[in-house]
N, C-alpha and C positions, 0 to 999 in steps of 0.2 A: 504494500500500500504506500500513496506517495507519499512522504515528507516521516514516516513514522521514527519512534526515535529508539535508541535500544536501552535494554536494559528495565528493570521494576521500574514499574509509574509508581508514582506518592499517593498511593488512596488509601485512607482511612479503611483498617477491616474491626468487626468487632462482632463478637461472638459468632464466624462463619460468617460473618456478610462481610463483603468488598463494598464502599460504600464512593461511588464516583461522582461528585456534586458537578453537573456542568451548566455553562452558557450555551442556550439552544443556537445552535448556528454557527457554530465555534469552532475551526478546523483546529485548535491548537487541543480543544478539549474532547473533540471525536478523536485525535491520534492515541489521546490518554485511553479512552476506550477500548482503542483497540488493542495498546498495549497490554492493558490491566486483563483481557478476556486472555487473550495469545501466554500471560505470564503464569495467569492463577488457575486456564482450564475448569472454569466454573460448571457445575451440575447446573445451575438456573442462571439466566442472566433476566433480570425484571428491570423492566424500561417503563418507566413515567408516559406513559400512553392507556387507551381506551379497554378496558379490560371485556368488557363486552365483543370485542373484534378479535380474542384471544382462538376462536375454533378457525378464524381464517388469515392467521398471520400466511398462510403460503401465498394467499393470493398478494403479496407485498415482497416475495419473491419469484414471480412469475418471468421477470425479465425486462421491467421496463425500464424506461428513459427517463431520469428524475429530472428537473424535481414532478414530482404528485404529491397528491395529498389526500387524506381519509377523514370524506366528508360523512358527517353523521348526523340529522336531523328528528325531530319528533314533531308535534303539532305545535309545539309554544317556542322550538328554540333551531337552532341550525349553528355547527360549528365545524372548525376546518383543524385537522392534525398534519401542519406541511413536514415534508422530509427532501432534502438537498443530499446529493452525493457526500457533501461533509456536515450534514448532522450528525451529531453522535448518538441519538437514538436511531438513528438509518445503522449507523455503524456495528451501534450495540445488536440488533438483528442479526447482519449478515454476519461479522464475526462470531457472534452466540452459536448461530446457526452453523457455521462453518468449524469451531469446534468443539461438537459436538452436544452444548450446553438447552435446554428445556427453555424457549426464549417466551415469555409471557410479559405483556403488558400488567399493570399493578393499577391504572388509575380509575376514579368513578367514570362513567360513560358521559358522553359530552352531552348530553340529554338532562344527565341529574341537576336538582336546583345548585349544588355544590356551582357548575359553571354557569348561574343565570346572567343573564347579559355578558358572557365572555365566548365571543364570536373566536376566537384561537387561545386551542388551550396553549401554545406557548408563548401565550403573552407573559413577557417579564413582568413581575412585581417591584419596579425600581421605585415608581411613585411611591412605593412604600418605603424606604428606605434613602427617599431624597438625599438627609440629611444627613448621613454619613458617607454617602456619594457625593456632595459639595465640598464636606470638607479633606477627604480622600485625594480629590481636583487638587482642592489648591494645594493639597500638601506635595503632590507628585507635580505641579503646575500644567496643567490639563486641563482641557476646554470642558471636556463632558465624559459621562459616563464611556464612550466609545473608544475614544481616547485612551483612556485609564486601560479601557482592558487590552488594547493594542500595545502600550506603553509598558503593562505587567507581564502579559503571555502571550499573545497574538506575534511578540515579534520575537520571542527567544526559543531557543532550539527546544526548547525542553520545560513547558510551563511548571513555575516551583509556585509552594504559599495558595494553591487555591482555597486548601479546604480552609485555613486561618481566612482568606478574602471573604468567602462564604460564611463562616462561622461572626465574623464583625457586622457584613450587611446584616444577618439573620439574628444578630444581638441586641439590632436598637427597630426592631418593625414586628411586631405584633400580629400572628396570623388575623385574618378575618376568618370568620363563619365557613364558609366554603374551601378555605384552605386549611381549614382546622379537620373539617370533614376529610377534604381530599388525604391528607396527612396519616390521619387516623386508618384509615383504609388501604392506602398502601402499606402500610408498619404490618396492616394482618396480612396481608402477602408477604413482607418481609420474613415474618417469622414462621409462615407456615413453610416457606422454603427454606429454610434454615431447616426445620425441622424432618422436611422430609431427603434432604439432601446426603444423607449418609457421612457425614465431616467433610463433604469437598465445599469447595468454598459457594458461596453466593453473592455474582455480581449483582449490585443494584445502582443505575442509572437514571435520575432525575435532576431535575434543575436545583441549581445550588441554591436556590433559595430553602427548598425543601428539606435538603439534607440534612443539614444540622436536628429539623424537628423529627427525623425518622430516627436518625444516630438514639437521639433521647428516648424515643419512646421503644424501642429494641433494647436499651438498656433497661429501662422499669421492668421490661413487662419480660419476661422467662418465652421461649420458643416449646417449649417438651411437652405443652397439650395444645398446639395451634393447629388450625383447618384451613384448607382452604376456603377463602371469603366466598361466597355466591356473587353473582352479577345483578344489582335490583333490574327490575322488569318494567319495561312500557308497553302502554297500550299499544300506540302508534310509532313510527316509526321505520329507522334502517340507516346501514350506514354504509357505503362505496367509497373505491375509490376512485380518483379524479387529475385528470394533469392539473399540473400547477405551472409557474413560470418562475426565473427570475425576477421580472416587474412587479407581480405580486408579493415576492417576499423581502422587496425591497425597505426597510425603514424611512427610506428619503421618499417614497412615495405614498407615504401611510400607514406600513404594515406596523401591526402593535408589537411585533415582538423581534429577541433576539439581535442579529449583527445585522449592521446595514450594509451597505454593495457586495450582493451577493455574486456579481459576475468578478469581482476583484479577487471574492474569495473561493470561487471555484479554481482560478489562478494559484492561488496560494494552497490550498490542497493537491491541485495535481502537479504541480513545478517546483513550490515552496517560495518565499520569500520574496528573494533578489529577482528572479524571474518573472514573478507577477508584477515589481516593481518595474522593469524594463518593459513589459505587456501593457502595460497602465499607461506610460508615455506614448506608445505606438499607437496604441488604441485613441488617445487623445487625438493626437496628430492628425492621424489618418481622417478622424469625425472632422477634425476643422478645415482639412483642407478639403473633402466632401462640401461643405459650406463654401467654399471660396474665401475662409479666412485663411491669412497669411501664416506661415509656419515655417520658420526654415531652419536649417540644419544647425545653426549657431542658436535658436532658442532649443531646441531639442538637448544639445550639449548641456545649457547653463541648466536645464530644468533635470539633469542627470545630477551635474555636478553641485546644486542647492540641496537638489534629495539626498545626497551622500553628507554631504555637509550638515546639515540638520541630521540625519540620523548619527554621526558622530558626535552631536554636541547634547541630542537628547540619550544617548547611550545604547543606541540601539544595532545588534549585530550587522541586521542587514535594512534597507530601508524600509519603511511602516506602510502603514496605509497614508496617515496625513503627513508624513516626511515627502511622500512621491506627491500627492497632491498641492503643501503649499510650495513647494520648489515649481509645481507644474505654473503655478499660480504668481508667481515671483518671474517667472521667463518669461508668460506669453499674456500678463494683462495688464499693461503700463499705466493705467489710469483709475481715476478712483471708485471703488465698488460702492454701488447704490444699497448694495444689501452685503450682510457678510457669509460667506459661503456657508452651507448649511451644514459641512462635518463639523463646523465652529459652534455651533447652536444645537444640532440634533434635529432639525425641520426639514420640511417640505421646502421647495425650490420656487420663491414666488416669483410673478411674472416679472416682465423687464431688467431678469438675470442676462449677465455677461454672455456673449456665445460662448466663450469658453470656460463657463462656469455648467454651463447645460452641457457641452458635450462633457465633462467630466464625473457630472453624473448618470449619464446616460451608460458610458462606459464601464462607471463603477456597476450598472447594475446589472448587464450583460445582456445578453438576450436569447439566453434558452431558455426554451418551451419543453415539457415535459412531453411522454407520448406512453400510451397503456400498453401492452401488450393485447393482442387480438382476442385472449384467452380470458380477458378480466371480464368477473360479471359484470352488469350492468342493471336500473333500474330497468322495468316495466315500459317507463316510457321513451327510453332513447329508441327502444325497438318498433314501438308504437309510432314514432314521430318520424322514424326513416320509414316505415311501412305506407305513412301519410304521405310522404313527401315522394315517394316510388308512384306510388297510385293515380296522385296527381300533374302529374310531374312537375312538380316544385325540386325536383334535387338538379335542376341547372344551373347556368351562369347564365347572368343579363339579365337585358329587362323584358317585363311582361307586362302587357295590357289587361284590364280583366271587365267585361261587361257585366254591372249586376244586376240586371234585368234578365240575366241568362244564371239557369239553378245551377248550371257545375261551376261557373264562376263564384258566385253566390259563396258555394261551398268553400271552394279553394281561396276564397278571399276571408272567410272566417279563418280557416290554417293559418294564414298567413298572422294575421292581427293577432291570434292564441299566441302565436308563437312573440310577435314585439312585444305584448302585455307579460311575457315573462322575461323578457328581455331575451332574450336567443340572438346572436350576433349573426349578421348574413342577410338579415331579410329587412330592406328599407324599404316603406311606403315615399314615392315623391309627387303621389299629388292621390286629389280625392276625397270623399265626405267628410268635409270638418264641423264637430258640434251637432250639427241637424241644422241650424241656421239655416243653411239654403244646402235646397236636393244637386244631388250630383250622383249622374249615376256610372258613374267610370272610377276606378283605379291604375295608378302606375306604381309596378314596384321594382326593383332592382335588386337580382338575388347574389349573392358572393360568397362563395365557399370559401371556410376563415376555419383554423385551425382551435379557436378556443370555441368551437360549437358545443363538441361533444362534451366537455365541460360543464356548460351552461347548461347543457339538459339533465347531465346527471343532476346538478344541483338543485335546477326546478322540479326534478323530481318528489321535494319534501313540498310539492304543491301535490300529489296528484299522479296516478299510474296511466290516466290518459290524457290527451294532450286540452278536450273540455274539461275536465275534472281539473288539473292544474292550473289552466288559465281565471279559472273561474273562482280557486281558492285564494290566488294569488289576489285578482281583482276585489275579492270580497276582505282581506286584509287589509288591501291598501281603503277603501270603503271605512274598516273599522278606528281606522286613526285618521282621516283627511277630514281637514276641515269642509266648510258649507259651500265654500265657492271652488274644490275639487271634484266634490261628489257629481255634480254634473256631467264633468268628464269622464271619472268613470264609469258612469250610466253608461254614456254613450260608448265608451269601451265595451261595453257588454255587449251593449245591441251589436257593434261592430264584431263580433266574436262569436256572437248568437247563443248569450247564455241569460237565458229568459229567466232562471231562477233568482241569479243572482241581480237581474232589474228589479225582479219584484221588492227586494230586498233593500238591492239602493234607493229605490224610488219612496219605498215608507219612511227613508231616516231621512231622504230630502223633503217628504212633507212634514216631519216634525222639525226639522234644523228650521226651517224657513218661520214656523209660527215662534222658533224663540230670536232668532237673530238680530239685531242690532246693526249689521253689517250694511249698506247699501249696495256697495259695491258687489258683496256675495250676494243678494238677493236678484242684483241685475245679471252677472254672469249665469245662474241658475237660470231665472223667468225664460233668456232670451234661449238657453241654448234647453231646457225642458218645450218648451214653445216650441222649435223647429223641430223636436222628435215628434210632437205632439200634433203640429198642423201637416206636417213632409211627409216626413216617414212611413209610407207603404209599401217601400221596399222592404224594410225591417220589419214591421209589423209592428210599430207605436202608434201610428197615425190614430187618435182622438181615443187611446189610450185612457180609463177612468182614474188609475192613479196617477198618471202626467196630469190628465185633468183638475187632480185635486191638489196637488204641486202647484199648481199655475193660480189656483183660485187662493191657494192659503198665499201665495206670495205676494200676489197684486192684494189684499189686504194690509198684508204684512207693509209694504211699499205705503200705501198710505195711509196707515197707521204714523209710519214714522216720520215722515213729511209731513205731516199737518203741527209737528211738535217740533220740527228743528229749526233752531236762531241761531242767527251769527253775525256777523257784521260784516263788510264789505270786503271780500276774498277774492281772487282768484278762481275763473272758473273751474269746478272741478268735473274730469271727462268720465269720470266711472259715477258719477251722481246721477251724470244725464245720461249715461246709456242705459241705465236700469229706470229712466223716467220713459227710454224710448222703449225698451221691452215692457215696461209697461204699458204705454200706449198700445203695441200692438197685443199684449194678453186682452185689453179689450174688444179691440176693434178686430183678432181675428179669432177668440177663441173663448166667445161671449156664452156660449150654452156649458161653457166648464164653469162660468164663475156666479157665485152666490148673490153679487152685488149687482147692484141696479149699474146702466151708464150714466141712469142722471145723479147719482148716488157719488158715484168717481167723479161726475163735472163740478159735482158740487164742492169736495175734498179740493179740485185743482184748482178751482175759481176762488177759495176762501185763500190757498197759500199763495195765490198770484197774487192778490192785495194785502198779505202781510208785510208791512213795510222789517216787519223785524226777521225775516227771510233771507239766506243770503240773495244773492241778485238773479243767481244763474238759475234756483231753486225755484225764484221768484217767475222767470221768463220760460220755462223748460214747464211749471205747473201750467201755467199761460198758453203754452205751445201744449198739452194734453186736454185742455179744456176744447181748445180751437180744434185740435184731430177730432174732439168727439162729437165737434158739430156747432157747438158755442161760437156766438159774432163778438168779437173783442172789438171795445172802441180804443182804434186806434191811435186816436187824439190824445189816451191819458200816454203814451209813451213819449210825450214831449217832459213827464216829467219825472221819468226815469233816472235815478242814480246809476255810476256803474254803468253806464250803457254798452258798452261792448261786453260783459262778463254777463245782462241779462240777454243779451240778444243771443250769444253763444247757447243758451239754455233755449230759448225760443229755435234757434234754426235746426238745435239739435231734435227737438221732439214735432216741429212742424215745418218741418221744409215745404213739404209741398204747398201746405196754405200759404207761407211766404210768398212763394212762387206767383200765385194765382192770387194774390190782392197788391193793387197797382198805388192802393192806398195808403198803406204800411211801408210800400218803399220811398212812395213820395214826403213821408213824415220822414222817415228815415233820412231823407235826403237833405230835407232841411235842417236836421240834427247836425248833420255833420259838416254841412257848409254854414252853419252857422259857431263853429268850435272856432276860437285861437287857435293859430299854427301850433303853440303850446299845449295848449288843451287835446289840440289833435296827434298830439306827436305822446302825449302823453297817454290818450286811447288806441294807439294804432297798434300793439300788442293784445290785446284783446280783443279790437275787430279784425284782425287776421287770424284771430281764432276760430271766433265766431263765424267766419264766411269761409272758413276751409270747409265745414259741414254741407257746402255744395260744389258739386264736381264741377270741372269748366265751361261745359253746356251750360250746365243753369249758372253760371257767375254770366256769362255772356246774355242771358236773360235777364238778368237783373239789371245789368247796365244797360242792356235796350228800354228797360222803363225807366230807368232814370232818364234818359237821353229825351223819351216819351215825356215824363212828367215834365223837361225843362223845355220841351218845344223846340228840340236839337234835333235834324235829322243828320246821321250816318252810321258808321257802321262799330255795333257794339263790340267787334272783336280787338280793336283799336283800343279799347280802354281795357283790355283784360289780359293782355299780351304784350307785358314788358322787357325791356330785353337789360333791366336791372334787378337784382334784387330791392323787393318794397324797404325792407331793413335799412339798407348799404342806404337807400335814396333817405330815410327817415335819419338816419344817422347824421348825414351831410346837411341838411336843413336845420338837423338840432345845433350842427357845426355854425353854420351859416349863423340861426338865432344869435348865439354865444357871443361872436365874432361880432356883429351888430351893435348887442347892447356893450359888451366893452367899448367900441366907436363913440357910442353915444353919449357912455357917461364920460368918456375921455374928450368930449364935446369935437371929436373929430369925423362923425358922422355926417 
């Protein structure tokens, strides 16, 4: 094996156990593994993993391509067990296995509450122990935890002091609940293997944070009447395995646990050291001059000869991980960093980083992709979902058209949507039914065979053994935590999927979200896109739908319920106020046999908040403009005394354009409004009547300056004033210039 070192590793043994504390991810701490099995020929070797997956550890030597990982789900939870060529629990396996040793997992199944909210069980417990990690930093003068372990073992032949390293973090941090459990339970595999091991020794293999509390509890407690523990039981569930990647198990990209640049340290396991550090420049280089950045053979050198130099002055045999990187960083970035490189910090890589701060970690993180062997089982549904996609034939490349007014379309366009709503890679929708708003009855999608498919399905498997059944579990989750202004979405998700149970389902918490909301904005996204499932949709089969129906009626209550009650003062028009005044508008005027309320009963609510002076403005003109859609004559004349006039017009054009349109009365007042403003006064409303008048598309803006033209007894041609070859802005700017420039003149009596 590469880089191994000879001679007895330093592990703790005590009463028959070998006791190996390691960092998940650690090539310095899988060599130790491998030594300690190769030296002591253990009868058991017990690895800190799912004890429940103990009848099928073979299928974990079938032959594949790491990294994978052993996904294991139940109804409440879903977690991932990765393994890399240089984990040491990968290691502890294959060597247990290879000689000769009884290799069994120890830990609770990733299901139990022990890992509630802990999506990888090898996420480190550092937060736990912050503060003897801080002060550790400074004492070794090290940026972070990552550092530190580079700087102790990661970079020397032979890592010494772990278990003392492990035993200090593990003295000031206090299990919690779940690792008190987990603890507990591996200690009764500890000693039932002790026990039944005839005096040959027993390796055991967990993260160092654990060790120490296993050491202690093997010492209390005597091995001479232990059993093996039982596996508790779930209802539901199952667990597989699954490729995994480097980018996944990258810390610089999110991952919660273990060492970060995992492509650096596949390097360093199979080369060792000096060689990954030479790897690491090349691989830089090569990314930047891909990019067209500059790179040449005298930065290359200096970025050798800084790496060498730093690691002689930080003491280190050969160079590190961040000796190669700030040398990389000291050659080829002359100018000053907007942010500081994230091996400095421990984060994520924010935008507007360096180019060659991005290839550096791109590099650090490599880019293999894992691959199963042919032989591994599989859920239910991968088999089901290639079956689907054979059938249909959806397992091409390109793109596809699909008519849904034709049933086999119909169908294969449900597949498709199952398949986005679990998120399955390969299959993009780029055009077609959005919301229900307005019908369309065509689809475009674009299919891509991508290697992290098979992946994706295993995973969605913890939805569902068919490909309706998963989609439909998955959708009704996301249902159970989205708020009021999603749910409508996924409604229509459903319908696009064709899982009519789970409509039934969204559509009763959307008629209850709606009678409590407070929301306007959610109430209008809801009405408008409930509304177009409810008037369109005969394609799907919603069209006048009795719970869309009661959707619609509790919400247009709802809508005027809270509008007759809100004050404000003079604001900014807001566009999510008015589009939920314009789905209003239309829950009346097109979907009047769902709703409980009278129309004259709504004109009345619109007409009382048009004449609340204590209204905001756009409230004020947007109420105004649902009275006028429902038939009500507005005297136009009171809008001469109008506050805010561009912020209520913006509310008026948004909920009745077309009356606008069609009264020649309304624009002619208008017109005198605004030729009668100061250049000031105008330049001070001309943000908000460019608001207001974007609400008509340039047909009707060309209409409206024909009446104006009409109202002033002007004949030509209306396109002339609606097609400038300025921006309105740029010209209001210049005139505000202009003003400015004026009155200094005038008061400087040089005007």
């Amino acid at each position: 094996m590469a880089g191994a070192a000879p001679g007895p590793p330093p592990a703790a043994r005590l009463m028959g156990a070998v006791f190996v504390g390691v960092r998940h991810h650690s090539p310095a701490c899988a060599r130790l593994v491998a030594d300690t099995i190769r030296t002591h020929r253990p009868a058991y070797v017990l690895i800190e993993g799912p004890a429940d997956f103990n009848e099928r550890v073979d299928e974990l030597l079938l032959g594949h391509e790491l990294p994978i990982a052993l996904f294991s789900y139940s109804d409440q939870h879903a977690s991932w067990t990765p393994f890399c060529d240089y984990s040491p629990e990968w290691v502890a396996i294959t060597e247990g296995r290879r000689h000769g040793a009884e290799v069994r997992f120890i830990d609770l199944p990733a299901w139990h509450e022990a890992f509630h909210g802990v999506t990888n069980r090898y996420a480190d417990a550092e937060l736990r122990y912050a503060e003897v990690v801080e002060r550790l930093c400074r004492e070794f003068a090290v940026d972070n935890v990552d550092v530190l372990w580079d700087h102790l073992f990661e970079s020397e032949p032979e890592p010494k002091g772990l278990d003392e390293y492990f035993d200090v973090l593990r003295g000031t941090a206090a299990a919690d609940d779940g690792d008190a459990a987990r603890e507990e339970y591996m200690a009764r595999w500890v000693r039932a293997a002790v026990r039944h091991a005839g005096g040959r020794p027993v390796v055991v293999v967990t993260g160092g944070f654990h060790t120490p509390a296993l050491k202690a509890e093997l010492d209390s407690r005597p091995a001479e009447d232990a059993e093996w523990p039982g596996v508790p039981e779930r209802e539901r569930g199952a667990s597989y395995l699954v490729p995994y990647s480097h980018a996944r198990l990258d810390a610089f990209t999110g991952y919660q646990s273990g060492m970060p640049s995992p492509g650096y340290y596949q390097q360093v396991w199979e080369n060792g050291p000096r060689r990954a550090a030479d790897w690491l420049v090349e691989s830089v280089a090569t990314r930047l001059r891909r990019r067209q950045q500059p790179v040449s053979t005298a930065d290359l050198v200096a970025a050798h000869t800084q790496a060498g130099a730093l690691a002689r002055l930080r003491g280190h045999e050969h160079p590190a991980r961040t000796d190669v990187l700030d040398g990389l960083t000291s050659a080829l970035i002359s100018e000053d960093l907007t942010q500081p490189p994230p091996w400095n910090r421990r984060g994520t890589l924010r935008p507007g980083a360096h180019p060659a701060l991005v290839e550096m970690i791109a590099a650090l993180r490599g880019d293999k992709v894992g691959r199963l062997h042919p032989s591994t089982p599989a859920p239910p549904l991968v088999d089901a979902v290639q079956q689907l996609l054979r059938a249909h034939g959806l397992d091409q490349e390109g793109k596809i058209a699909l008519d849904l007014t034709d049933p086999d379309a119909l169908e294969r366009s449900r597949i498709l949507h199952r398949l986005r709503v679990l998120g399955i890679p390969g299959f993009e929708r780029t055009s077609g039914p959005s919301g229900g708003t307005a019908p369309q009855l065509d689809e475009q999608w674009l299919l891509t065979p991508v290697e992290e498919r098979l992946a994706a399905l295993i995973e969605a498997a913890e939805h569902g053994a068919t490909l309706e059944e998963a989609a439909g579990v998955a959708l009704e989750r996301q249902a159970r935590h989205a708020q009021l202004r999603h749910l409508a979405g996924i409604l229509f998700d459903a319908v696009l999927c064709g899982i009519s149970t789970l409509s039934e389902r969204v559509k009763a918490s959307l008629g209850e979200g709606v009678k409590e909301t407070g929301d306007l904005a959610a109430l209008g996204d809801v009405l408008s896109g409930v509304l177009g499932l409810w008037r369109h949709d005969r394609l799907f089969g919603t069209a006048k739908d009795p719970l869309l129906g009661a959707v619609i009626d509790a919400g247009t209550a709802r809508v005027l319920w809270l509008i007759e009650g809100l004050h404000g003062g003079p604001a900014p028009a807001d566009p999510h106020r008015l589009r939920t005044m314009a789905a209003t508008r239309d829950a009346v005027l097109h979907a009047n046999a769902a709703l409980s309320l009278d129309t004259a009963d709504v004109t009345g609510v619109a007409t009382r908040v048009s004449n609340d002076v204590q209204a905001p403005p756009d409230l004020r003109g947007a109420a105004l403009g649902l009275a006028w859609a429902l038939g009500a004559q507005p005297d136009v004349r009171k809008v001469r005394g109008i506050a805010a006039l561009g912020d209520w017009l913006a509310g008026l054009f948004a909920v009745a354009r077309e009356e606008v349109l069609a009264s020649p009365d309304l624009v002619g007042v208008l017109d005198e409004l605004v030729s009668a403003m100061t250049e000031e006064e105008f330049l001070v409303a001309l943000p908000a009547l460019r608001l207001a008048f974007s609400y008509f598309p340039p047909r009707e803006r060309e209409t409206i300056a024909g009446t104006v033209l009409a109202h002033r007894g002007v004949e030509g041609d209306a396109r002339n004033l609606t097609r400038l070859t300025a921006d309105p802005m740029v010209v209001a700017e210049a005139l505000a210039v202009e003003h400015r420039v004026e009155a200094l003149l005038t008061k400087g009596g040089l005007a």
